[in-house]
LOGU-484589 format. One record per atom (N, C-alpha, C): residue number from 0; chain; z, x, y. Coordinates in Angstrom, 2 decimals. Atoms other than C-alpha are relative to their C-alpha. Last residue first. Layout:
! LOGU-484589
{site NUM, "A", {Z, X, Y}}
...
This chain:
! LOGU-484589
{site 152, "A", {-0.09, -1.15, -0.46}}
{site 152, "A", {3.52, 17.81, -62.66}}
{site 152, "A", {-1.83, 0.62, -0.32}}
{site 151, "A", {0.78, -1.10, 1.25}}
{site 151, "A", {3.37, 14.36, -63.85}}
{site 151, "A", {0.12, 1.18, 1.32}}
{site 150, "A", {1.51, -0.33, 0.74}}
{site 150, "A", {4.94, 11.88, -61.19}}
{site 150, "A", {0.10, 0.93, -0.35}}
{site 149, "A", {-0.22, -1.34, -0.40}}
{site 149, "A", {8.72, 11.08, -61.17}}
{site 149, "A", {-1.61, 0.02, -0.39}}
{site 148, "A", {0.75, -1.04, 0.98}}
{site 148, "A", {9.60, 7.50, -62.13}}
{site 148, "A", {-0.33, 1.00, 0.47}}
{site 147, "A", {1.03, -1.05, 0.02}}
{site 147, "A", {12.09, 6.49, -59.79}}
{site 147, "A", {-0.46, 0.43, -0.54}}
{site 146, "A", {1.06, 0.54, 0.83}}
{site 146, "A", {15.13, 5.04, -60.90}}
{site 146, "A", {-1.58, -0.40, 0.72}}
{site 145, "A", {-0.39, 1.39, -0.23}}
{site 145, "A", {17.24, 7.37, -59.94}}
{site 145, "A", {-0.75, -0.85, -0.80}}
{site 144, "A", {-1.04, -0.28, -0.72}}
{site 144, "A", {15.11, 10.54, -60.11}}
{site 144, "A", {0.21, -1.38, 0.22}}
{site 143, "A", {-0.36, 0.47, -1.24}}
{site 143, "A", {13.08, 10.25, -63.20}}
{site 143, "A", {1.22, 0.25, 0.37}}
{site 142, "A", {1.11, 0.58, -0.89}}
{site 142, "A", {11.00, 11.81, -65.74}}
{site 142, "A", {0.33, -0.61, 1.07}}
{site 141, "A", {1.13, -0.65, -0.93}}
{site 141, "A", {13.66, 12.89, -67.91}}
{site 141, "A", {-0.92, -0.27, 0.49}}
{site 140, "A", {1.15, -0.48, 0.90}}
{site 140, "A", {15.96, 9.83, -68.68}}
{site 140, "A", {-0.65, 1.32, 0.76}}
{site 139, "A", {1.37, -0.36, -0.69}}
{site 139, "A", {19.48, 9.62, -67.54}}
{site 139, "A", {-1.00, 0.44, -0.86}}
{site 138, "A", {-0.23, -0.98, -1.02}}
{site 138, "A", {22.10, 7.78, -69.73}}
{site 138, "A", {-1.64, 0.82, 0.63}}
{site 137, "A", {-1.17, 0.29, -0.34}}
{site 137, "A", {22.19, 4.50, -71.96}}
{site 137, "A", {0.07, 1.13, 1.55}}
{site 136, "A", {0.09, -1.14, -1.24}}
{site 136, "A", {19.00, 4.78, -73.18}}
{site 136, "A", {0.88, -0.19, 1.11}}
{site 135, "A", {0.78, -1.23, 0.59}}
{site 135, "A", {18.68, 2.44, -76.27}}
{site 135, "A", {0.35, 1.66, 0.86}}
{site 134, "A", {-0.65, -0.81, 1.50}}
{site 134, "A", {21.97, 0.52, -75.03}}
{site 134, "A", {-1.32, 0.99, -0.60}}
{site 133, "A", {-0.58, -1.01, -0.03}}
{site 133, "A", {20.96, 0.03, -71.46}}
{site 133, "A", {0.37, 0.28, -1.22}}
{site 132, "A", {0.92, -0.65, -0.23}}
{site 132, "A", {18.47, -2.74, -72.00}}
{site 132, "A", {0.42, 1.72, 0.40}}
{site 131, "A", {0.91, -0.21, 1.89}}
{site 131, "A", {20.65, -5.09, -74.28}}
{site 131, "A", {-1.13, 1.78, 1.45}}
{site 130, "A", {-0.56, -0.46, 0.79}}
{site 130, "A", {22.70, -4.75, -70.98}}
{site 130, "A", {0.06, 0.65, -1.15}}
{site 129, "A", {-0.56, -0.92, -0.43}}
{site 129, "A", {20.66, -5.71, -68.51}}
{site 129, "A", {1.17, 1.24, -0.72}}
{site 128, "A", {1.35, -0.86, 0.22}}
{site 128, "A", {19.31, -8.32, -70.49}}
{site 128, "A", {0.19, 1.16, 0.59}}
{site 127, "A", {0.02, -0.68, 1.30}}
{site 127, "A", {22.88, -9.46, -71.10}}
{site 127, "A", {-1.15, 0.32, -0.01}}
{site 126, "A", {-0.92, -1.05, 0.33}}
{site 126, "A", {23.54, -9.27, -66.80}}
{site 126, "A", {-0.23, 0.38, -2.11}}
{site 125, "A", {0.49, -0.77, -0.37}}
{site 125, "A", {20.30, -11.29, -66.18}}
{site 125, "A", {1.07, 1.56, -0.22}}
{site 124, "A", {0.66, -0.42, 0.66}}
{site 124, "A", {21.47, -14.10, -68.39}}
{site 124, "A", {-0.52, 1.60, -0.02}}
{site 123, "A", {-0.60, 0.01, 1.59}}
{site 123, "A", {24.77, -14.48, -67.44}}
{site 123, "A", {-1.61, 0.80, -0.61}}
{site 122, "A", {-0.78, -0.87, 0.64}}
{site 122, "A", {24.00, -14.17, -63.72}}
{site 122, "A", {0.09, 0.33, -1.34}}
{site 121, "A", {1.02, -1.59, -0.40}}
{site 121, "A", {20.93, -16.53, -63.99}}
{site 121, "A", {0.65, 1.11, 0.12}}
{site 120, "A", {1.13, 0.00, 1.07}}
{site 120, "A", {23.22, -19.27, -65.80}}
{site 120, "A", {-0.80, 1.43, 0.48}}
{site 119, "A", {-0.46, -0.42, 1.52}}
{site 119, "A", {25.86, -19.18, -63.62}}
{site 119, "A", {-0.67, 0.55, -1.29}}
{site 118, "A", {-0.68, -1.41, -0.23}}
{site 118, "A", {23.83, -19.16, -60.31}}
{site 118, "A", {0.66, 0.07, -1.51}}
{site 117, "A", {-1.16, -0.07, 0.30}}
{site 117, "A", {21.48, -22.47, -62.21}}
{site 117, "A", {0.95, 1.41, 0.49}}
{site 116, "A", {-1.05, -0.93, 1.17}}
{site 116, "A", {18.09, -21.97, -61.50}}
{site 116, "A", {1.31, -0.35, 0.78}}
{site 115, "A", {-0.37, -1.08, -0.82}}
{site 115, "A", {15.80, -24.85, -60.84}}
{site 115, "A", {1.02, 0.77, -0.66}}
{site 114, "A", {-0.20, 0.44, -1.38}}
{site 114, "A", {14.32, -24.21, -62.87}}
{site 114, "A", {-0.12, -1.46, 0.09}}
{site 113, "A", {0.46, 1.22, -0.52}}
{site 113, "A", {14.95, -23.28, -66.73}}
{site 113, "A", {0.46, 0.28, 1.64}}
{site 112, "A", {-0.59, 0.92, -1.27}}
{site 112, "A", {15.31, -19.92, -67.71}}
{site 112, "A", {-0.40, -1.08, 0.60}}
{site 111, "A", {0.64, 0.94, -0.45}}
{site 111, "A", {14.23, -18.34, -70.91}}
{site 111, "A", {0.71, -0.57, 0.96}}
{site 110, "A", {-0.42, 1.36, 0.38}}
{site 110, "A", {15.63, -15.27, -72.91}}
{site 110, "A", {-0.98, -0.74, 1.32}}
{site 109, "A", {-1.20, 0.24, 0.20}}
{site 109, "A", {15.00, -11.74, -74.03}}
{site 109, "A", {0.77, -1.29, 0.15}}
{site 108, "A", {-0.85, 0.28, -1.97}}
{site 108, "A", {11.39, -12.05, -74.23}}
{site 108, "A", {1.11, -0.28, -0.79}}
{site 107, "A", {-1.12, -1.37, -0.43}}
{site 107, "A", {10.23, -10.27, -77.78}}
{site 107, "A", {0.72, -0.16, 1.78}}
{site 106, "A", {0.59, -0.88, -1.07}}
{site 106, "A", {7.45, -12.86, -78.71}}
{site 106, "A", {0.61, 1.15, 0.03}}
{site 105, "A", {0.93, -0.26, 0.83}}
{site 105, "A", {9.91, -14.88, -81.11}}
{site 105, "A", {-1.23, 1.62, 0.31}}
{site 104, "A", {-0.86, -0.73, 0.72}}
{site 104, "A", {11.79, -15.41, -78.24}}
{site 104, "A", {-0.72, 0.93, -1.20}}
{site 103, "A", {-0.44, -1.23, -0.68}}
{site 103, "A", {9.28, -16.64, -76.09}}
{site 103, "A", {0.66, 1.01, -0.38}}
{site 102, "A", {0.86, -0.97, -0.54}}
{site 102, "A", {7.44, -18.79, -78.13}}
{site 102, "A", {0.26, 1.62, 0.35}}
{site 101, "A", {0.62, -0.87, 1.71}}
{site 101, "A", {10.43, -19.84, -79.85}}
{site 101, "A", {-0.97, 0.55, 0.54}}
{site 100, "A", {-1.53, -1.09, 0.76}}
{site 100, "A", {12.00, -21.15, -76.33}}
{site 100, "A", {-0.60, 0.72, -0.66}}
{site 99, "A", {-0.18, -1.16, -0.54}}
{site 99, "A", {8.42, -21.96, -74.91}}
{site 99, "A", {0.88, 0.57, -0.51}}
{site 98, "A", {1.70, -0.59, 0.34}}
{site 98, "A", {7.98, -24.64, -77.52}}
{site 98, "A", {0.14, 1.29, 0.73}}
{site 97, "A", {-0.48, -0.74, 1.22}}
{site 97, "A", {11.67, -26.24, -77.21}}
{site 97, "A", {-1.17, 1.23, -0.44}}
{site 96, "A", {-0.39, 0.62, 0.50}}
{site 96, "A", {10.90, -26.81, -73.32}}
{site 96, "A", {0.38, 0.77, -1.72}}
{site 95, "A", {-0.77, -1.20, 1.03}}
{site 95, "A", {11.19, -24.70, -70.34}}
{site 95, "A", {0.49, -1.08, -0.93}}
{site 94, "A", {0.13, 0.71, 1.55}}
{site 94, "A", {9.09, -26.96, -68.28}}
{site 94, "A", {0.48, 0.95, -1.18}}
{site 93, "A", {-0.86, 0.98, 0.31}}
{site 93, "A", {10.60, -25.73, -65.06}}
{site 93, "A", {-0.56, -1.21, -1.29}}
{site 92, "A", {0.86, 0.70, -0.08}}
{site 92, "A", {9.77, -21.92, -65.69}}
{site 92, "A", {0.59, -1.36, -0.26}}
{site 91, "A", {-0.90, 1.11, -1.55}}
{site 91, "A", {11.37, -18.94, -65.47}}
{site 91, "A", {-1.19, -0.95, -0.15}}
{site 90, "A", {1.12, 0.91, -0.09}}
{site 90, "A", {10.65, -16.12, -68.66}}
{site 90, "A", {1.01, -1.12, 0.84}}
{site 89, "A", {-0.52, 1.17, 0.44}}
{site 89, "A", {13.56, -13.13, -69.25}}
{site 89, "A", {-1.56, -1.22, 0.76}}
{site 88, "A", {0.17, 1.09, -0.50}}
{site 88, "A", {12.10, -9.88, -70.20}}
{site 88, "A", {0.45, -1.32, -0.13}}
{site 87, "A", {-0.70, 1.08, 0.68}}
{site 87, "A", {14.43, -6.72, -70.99}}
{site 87, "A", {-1.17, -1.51, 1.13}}
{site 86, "A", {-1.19, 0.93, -0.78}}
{site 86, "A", {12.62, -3.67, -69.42}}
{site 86, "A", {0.05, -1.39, -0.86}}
{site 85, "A", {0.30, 1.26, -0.04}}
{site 85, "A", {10.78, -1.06, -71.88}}
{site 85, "A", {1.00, -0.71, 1.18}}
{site 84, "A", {-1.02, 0.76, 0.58}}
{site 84, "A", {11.20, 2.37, -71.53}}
{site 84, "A", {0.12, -1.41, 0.85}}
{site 83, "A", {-1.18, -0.99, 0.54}}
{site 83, "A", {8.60, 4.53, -71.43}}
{site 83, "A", {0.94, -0.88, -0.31}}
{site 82, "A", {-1.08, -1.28, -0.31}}
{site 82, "A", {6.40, 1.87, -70.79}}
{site 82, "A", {0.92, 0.52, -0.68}}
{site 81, "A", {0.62, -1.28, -0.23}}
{site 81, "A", {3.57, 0.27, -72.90}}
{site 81, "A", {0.52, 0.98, 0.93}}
{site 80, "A", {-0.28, -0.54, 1.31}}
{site 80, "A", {5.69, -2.81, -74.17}}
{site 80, "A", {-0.61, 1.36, 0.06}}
{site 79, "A", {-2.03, -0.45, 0.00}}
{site 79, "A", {6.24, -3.88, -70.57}}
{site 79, "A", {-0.07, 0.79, -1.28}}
{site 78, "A", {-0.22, -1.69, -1.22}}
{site 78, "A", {2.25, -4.32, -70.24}}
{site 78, "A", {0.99, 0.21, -0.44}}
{site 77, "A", {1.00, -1.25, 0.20}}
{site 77, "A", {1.80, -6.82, -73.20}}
{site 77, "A", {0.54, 1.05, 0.59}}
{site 76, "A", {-1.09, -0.29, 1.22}}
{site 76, "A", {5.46, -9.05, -71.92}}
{site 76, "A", {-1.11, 1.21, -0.62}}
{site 75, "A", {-1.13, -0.78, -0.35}}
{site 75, "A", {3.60, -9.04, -68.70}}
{site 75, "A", {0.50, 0.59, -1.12}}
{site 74, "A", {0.08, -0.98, -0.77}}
{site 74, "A", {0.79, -10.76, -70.32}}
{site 74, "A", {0.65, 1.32, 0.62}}
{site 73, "A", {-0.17, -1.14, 1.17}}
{site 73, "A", {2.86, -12.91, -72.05}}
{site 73, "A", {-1.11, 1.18, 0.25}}
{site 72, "A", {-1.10, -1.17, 0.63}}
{site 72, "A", {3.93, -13.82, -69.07}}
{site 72, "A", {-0.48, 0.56, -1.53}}
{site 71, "A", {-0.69, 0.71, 0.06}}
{site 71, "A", {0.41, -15.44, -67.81}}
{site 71, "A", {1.65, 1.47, -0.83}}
{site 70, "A", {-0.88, -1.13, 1.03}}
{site 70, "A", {-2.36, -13.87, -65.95}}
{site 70, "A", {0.75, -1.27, -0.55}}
{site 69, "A", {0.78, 0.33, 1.53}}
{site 69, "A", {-4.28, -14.33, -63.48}}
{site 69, "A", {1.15, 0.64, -0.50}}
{site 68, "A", {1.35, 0.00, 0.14}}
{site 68, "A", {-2.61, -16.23, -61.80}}
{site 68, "A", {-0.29, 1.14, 0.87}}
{site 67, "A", {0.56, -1.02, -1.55}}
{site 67, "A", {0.92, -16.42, -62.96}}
{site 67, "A", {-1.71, -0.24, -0.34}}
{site 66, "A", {1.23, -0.26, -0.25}}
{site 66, "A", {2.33, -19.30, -65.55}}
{site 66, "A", {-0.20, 1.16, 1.46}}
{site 65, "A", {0.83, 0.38, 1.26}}
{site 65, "A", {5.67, -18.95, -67.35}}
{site 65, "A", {-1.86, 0.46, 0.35}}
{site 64, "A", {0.36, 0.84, 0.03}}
{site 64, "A", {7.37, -17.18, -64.21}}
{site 64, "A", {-1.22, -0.48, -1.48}}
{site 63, "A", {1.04, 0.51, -0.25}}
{site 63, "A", {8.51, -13.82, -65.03}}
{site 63, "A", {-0.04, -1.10, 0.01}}
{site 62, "A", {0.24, 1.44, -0.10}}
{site 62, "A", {11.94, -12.50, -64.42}}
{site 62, "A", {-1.24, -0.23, 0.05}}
{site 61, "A", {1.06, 0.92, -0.90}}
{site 61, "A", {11.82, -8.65, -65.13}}
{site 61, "A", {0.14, -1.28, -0.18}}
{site 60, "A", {0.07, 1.41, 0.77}}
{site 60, "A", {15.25, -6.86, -66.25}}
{site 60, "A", {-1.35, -0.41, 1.09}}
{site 59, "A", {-0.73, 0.68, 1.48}}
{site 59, "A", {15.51, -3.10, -66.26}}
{site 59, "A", {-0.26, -1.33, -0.34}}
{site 58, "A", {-0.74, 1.05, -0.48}}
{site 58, "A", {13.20, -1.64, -63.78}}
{site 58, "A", {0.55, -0.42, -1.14}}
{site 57, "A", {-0.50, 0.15, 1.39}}
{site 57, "A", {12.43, 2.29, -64.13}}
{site 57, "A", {0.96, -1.58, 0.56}}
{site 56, "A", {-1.17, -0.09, -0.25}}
{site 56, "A", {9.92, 2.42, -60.73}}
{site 56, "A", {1.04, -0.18, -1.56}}
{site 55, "A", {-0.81, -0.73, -0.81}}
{site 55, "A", {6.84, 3.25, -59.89}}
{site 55, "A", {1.44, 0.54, -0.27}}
{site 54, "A", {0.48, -1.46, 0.16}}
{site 54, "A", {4.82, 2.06, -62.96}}
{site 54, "A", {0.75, 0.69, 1.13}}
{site 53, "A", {-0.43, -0.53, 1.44}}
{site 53, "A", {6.78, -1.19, -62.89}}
{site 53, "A", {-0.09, 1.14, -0.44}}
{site 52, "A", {-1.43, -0.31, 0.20}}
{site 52, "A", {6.00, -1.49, -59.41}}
{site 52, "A", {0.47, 0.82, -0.89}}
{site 51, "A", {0.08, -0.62, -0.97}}
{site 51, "A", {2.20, -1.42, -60.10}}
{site 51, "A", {1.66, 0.69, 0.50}}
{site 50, "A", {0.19, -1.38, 0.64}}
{site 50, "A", {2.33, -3.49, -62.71}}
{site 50, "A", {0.19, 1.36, 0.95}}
{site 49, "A", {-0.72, -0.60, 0.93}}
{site 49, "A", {3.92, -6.01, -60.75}}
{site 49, "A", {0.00, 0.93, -0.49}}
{site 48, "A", {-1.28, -0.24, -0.73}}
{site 48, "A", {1.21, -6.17, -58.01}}
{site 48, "A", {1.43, 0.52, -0.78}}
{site 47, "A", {0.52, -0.71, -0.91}}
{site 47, "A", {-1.35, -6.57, -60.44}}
{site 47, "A", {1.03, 0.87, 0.63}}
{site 46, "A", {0.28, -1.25, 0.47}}
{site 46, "A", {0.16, -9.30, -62.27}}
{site 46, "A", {-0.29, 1.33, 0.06}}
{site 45, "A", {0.79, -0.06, 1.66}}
{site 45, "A", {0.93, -11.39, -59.80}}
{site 45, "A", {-0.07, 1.30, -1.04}}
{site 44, "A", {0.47, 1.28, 0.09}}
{site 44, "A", {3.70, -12.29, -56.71}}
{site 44, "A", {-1.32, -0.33, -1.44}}
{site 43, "A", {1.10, -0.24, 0.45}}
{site 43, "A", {5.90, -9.34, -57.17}}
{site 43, "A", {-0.74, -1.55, 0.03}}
{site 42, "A", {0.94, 1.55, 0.55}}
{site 42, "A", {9.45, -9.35, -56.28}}
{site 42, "A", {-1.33, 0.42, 0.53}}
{site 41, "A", {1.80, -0.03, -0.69}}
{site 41, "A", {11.43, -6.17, -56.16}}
{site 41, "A", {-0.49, -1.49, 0.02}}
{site 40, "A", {1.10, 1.31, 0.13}}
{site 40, "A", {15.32, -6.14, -56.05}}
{site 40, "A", {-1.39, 0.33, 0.22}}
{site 39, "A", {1.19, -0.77, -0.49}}
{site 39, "A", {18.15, -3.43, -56.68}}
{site 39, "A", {-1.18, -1.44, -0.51}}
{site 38, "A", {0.85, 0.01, 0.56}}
{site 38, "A", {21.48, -5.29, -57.53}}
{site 38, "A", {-1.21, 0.40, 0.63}}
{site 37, "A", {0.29, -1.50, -0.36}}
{site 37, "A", {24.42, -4.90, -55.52}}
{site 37, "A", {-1.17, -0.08, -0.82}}
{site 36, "A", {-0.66, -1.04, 0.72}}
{site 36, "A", {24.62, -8.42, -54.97}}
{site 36, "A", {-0.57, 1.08, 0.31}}
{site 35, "A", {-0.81, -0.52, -0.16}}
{site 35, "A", {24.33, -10.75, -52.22}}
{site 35, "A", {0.43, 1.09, -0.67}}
{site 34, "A", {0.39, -1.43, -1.62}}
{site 34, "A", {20.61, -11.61, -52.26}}
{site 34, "A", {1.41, 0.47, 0.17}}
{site 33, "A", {-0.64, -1.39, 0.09}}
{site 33, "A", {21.67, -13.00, -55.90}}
{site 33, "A", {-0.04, 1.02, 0.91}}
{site 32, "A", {-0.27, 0.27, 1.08}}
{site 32, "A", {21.24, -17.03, -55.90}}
{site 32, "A", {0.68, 2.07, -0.28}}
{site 31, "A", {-1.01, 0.71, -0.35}}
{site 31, "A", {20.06, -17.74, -52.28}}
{site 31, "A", {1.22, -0.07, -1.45}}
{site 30, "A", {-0.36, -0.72, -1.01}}
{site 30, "A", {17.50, -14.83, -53.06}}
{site 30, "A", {1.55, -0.87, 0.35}}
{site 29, "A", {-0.47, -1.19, 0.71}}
{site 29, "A", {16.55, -16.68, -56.48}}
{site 29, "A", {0.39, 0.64, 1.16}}
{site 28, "A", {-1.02, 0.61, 0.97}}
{site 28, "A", {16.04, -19.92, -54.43}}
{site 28, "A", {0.63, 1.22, -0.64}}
{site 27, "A", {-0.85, 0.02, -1.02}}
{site 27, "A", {14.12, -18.47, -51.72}}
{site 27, "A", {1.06, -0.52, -0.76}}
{site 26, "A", {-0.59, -1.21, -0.39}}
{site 26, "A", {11.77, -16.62, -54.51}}
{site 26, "A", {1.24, -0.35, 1.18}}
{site 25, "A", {-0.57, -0.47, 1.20}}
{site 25, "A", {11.06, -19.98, -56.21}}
{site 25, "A", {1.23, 1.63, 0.64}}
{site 24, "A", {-0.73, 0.60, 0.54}}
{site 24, "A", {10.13, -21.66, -52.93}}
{site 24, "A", {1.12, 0.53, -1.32}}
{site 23, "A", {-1.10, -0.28, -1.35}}
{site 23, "A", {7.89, -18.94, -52.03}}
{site 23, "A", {1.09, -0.33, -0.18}}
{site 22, "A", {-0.41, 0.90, -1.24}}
{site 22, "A", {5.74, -19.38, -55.11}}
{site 22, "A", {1.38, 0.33, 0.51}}
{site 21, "A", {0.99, 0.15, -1.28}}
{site 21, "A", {3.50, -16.44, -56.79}}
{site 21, "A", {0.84, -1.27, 0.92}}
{site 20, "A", {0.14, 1.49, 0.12}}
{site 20, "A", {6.47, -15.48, -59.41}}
{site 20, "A", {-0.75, -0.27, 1.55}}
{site 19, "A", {1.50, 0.29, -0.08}}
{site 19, "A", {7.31, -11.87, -60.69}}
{site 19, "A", {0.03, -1.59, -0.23}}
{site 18, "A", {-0.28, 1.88, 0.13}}
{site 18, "A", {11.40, -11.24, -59.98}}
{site 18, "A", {-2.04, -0.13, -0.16}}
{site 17, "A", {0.93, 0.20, -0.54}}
{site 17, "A", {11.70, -7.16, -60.62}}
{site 17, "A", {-0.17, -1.12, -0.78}}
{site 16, "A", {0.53, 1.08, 0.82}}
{site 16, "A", {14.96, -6.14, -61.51}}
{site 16, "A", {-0.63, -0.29, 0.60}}
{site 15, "A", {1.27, 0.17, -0.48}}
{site 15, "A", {17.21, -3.06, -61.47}}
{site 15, "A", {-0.80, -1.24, -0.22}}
{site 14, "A", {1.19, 1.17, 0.53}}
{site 14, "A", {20.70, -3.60, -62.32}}
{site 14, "A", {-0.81, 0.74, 0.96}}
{site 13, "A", {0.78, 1.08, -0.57}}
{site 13, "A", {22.90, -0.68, -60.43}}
{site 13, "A", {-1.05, -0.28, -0.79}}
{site 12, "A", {-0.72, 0.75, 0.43}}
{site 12, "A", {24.97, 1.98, -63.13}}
{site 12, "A", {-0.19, -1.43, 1.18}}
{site 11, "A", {-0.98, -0.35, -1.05}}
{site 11, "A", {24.06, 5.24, -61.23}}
{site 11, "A", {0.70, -1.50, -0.12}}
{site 10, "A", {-1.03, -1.56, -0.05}}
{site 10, "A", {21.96, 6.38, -64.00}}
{site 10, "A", {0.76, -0.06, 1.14}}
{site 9, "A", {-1.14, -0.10, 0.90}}
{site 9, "A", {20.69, 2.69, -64.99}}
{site 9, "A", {0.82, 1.36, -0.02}}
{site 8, "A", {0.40, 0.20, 1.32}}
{site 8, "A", {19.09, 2.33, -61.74}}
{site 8, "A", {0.78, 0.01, -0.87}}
{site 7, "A", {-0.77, 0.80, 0.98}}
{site 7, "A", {19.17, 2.51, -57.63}}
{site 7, "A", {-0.57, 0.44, -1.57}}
{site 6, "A", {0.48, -0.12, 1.25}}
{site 6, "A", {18.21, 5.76, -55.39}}
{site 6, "A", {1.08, -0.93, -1.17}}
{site 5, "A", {0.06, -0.95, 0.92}}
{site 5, "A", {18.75, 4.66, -51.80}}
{site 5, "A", {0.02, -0.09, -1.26}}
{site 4, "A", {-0.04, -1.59, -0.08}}
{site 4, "A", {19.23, 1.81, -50.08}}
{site 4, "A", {0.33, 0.88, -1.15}}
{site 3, "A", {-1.01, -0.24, -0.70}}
{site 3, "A", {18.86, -2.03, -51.71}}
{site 3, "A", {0.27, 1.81, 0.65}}
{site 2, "A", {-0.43, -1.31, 0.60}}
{site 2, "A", {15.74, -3.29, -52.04}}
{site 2, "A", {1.32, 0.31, 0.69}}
{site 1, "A", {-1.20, -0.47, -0.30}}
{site 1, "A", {13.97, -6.53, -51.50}}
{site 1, "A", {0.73, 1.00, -0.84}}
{site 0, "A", {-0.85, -0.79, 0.86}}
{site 0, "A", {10.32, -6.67, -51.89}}
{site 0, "A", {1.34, 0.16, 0.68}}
């Protein structure tokens, strides 16, 4: 998990985003692609692990890999629809053909990324899911500090 200090999210106007994808390779590429920004980072290698985050923390954009084991994104895309407030999914995968597009879209993933990734391309995308994901809930939610969910009292 890469993180940047102290309390990131949409109430202090830092991306949140949790990268879910079991190979190494993938994650040294996406690191060589945004380890510079101000952006708040998790990565998650399965399902499991993700959820887990997700329930910790208010993440805005998740990158899932097409296939995880066990599991697959639309999996993810299930879970995501049962938080408070949803995060914008984009799908990573290097058979990103016409079939996944509509799949995905269709589905409710925000968009599709072919690997390897493109810096232009993964900026662009990860900033309008980031975006679409601040307009319902633009300003602080109750239940969390930063972005920090806040356990039940």
């Amino acid at each position: 998990m890469t993180t940047q200090a102290g309390n990131a999210g949409s109430a202090t106007g830092i991306l949140t985003l949790l990268s879910i994808n079991p190979l190494e390779d993938d994650h040294s590429s996406w690191e060589a692609i945004v380890g510079h920004s101000r952006w708040t980072q998790f990565h998650a290698r399965d399902l499991p692990s993700a959820m887990t985050l997700l329930q910790q923390y208010d993440i805005a954009v998740v990158l899932c890999e097409r296939d995880l084991t066990p599991g697959s994104w639309i999996d993810i895309l299930e879970n995501i629809r049962h938080l408070p407030h949803s995060p914008s999914l984009i799908v990573t995968s290097r058979l990103a053909d016409d079939g996944l597009w509509r799949e995905a879209l269709n589905l409710g993933a925000w968009d599709v990324l072919r690997k390897p990734f493109g810096r232009s391309e993964v900026i662009r995308s990860v900033k309008s899911a980031w975006h679409h994901w601040l307009q319902p809930n633009s300003t602080a939610r109750p239940g969390y500090e930063g972005n920090r969910r806040l356990k039940p009292s």
